[in-house]
N, C-alpha and C positions, 0 to 999 in steps of 0.2 A: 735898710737891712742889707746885707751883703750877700751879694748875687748868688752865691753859693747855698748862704741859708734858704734864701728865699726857694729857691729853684727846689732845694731837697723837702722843704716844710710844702711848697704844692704838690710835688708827687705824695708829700704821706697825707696829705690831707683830701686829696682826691681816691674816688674810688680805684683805680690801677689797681693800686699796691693789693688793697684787700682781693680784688676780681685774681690776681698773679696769683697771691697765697692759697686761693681758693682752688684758682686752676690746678694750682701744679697738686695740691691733694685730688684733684680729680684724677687729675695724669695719673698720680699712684695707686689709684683704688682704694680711697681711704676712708673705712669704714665709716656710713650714718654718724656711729655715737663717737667720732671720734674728731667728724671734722666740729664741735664746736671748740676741741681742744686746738685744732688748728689756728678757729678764727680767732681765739682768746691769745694765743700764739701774736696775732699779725696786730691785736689789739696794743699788746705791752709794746712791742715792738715800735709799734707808729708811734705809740704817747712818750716813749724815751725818744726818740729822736726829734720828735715835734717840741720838748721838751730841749734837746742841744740848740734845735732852731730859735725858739722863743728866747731863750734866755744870753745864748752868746752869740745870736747874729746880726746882733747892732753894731754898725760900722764903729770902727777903732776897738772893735773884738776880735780882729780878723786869727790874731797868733794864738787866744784862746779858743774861737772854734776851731780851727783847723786842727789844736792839740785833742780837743776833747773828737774831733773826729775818727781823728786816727786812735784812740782808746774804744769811739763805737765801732771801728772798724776791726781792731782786736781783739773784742768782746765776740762780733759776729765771727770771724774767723775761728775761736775756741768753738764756738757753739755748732758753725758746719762742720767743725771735725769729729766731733763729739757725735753728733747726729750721723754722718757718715761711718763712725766707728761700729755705733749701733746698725748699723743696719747691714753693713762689710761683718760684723761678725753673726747675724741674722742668717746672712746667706751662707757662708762657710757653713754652722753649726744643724741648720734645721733645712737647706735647700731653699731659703727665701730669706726677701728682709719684710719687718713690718709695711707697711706703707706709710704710717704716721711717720717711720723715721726716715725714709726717703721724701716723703712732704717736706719736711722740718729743715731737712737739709737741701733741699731744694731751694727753699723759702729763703732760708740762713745766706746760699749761695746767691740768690737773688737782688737782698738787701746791699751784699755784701758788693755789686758790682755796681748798684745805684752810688754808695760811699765811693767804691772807688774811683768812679768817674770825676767826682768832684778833690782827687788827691793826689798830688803830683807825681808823676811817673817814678823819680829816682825816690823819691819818701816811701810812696807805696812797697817798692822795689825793697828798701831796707824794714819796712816793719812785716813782711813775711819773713826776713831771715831771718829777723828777732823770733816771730811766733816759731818758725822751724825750729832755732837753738832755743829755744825756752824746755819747747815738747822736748828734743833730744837730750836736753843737760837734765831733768826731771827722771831716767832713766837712768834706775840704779840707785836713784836718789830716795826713793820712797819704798818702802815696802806693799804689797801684795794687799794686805787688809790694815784700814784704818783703825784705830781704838780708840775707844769712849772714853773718856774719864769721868767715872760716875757724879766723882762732886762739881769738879770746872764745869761739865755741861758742855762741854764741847770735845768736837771730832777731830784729831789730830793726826799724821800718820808718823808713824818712824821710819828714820833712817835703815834701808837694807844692809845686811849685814855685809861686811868688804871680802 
């Protein structure tokens, strides 16, 4: 297996990861009925990436995982900002953020530095510019409210008006 997988598939396989996700919802005071959303949270989490490990960490994979890395490394990136958003406009709007959405983002950031370790400095370097210019060129680009389309069955958004 390659050093890399291996090393990430025993962190998600030992308990850390889950004791970290769990902590950091402590850190945030997060509600009884909420932390089993968190651990369900650290659940998916470990089985997608145990799942990158199993499948593409057999040596002469090495360009395969390290691509699908950097997409779990993208994924989690979207998801801490997302979680961050929520919770930055939490506090603005009502004087606080959730605590689930500081857990989550907590967690997200957490994951997110175990990946980065194992990704090289100038790679890593360029796939935050991408997520930067992805989020900033999507401005403008979408309008405010998505629409249904009753027959398609799916969620689409429109172009904002120029």
């Amino acid at each position: 297996m390659i050093a890399s997988a291996a090393r990430l598939a025993a962190l998600m396989s030992g308990p850390e990861f889950a004791d970290t996700v769990l902590a950091r919802g402590a850190a945030a005071a997060v509600a009884t009925d909420d932390i089993s959303r968190l651990s369900a949270y650290a659940a998916r989490r470990r089985g997608a990436i145990l799942d990158v490990c199993q499948a593409l960490g057999a040596e002469g994979d090495e360009d395969d995982f390290y691509r699908t890395l950097a997409a779990v490394w993208l994924e989690l990136r979207f998801e801490w900002q997302r979680h961050s958003l929520v919770s930055n406009y939490g506090t603005v709007r009502h004087g606080h953020s959730a605590p689930l959405s500081l857990a989550l983002a907590s967690a997200s950031s957490a994951l997110m530095a175990q990946v980065e370790a194992l990704l090289d400095a100038e790679a890593l370097a360029r796939l935050g510019e991408f997520a930067a210019q992805l989020i900033e060129n999507t401005q403008g680009l979408l309008s405010s409210e998505p629409t249904l389309e009753p027959d398609a069955g799916e969620c689409t958004f429109a172009r904002a008006e120029d």
